[in-house]
C-alpha positions in Angstrom: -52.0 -20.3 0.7 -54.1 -17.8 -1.1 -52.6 -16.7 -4.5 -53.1 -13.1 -5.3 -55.6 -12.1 -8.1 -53.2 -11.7 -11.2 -51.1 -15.0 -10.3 -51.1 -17.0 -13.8 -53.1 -14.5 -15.5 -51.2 -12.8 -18.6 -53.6 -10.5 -20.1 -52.7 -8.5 -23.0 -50.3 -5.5 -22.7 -48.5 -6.5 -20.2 -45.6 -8.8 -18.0 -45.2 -10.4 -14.8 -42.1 -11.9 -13.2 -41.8 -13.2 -9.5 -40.0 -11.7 -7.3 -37.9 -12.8 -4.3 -39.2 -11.0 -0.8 -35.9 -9.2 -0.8 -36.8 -7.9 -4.3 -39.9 -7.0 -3.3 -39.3 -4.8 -0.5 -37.1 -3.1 -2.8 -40.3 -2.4 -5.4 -42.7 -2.3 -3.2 -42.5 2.3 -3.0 -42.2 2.2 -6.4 -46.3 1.3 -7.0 -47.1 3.1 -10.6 -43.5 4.2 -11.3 -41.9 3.5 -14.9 -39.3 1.2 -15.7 -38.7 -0.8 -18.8 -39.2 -4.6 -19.9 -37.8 -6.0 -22.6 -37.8 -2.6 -24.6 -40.7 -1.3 -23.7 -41.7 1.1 -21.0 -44.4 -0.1 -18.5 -46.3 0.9 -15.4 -45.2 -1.4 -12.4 -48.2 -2.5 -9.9 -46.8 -3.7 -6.2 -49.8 -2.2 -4.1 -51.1 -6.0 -3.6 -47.9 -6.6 -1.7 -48.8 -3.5 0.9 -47.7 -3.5 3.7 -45.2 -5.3 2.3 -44.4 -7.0 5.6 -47.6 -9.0 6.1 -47.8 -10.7 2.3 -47.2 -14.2 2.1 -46.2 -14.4 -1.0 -45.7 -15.2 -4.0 -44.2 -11.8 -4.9 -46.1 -11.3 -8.0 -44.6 -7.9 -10.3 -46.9 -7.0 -12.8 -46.1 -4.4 -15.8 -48.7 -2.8 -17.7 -47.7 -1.5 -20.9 -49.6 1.6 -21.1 -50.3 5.1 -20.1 -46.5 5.2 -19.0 -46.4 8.4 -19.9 -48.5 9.8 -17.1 -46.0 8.2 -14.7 -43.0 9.0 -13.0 -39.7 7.0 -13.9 -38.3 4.9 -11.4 -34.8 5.4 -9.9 -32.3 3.4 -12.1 -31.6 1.3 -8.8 -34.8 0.2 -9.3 -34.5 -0.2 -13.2 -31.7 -2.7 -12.2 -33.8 -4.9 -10.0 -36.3 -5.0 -12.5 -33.6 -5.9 -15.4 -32.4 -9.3 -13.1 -36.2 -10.3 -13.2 -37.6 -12.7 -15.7 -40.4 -11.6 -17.4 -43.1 -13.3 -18.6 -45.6 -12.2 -21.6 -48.9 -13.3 -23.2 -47.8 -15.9 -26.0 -44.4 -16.5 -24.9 -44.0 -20.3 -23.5 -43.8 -20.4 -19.2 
């Protein structure tokens, strides 16, 4: 199984938490739409999952933590998807 390109990779400003494929086709509309991660607001990125039916998996949700402002908000069903997800950041233990 191939891993998609951002699998184990934490680069600076920004989060990733997996998702479950239920989650995921949940998310997966909401491609550049703002939610908020552990106090901050970031940009989430699903467009690797499109279409959403043919990815293998993993379900891979990564947050970038800037130019949220140019960016709509997501819906708060959304926001409460992304609040049961865990998050990872650069520096924190995995």
């Amino acid at each position: 199984m191939s891993r998609p390109s951002n699998f184990n990779q934490i680069h600076p400003n920004q989060a990733i938490a997996i998702c479950t494929r239920e989650q995921a086709e949940q998310l997966v509309n909401y491609d550049h739409h703002v939610v908020n991660v552990n106090g901050r607001l970031g940009v989430m990125l699903t467009h690797e999952w499109m279409p959403v039916e043919e990815h293998a998996g993993p379900f891979v949700l990564t947050v970038v933590f800037h130019h949220a402002e140019k960016h709509p908000r997501a819906p708060e069903e959304i926001q409460s998807i992304v609040d049961k997800l865990n998050f990872q950041v650069r520096g924190q233990p995995r």
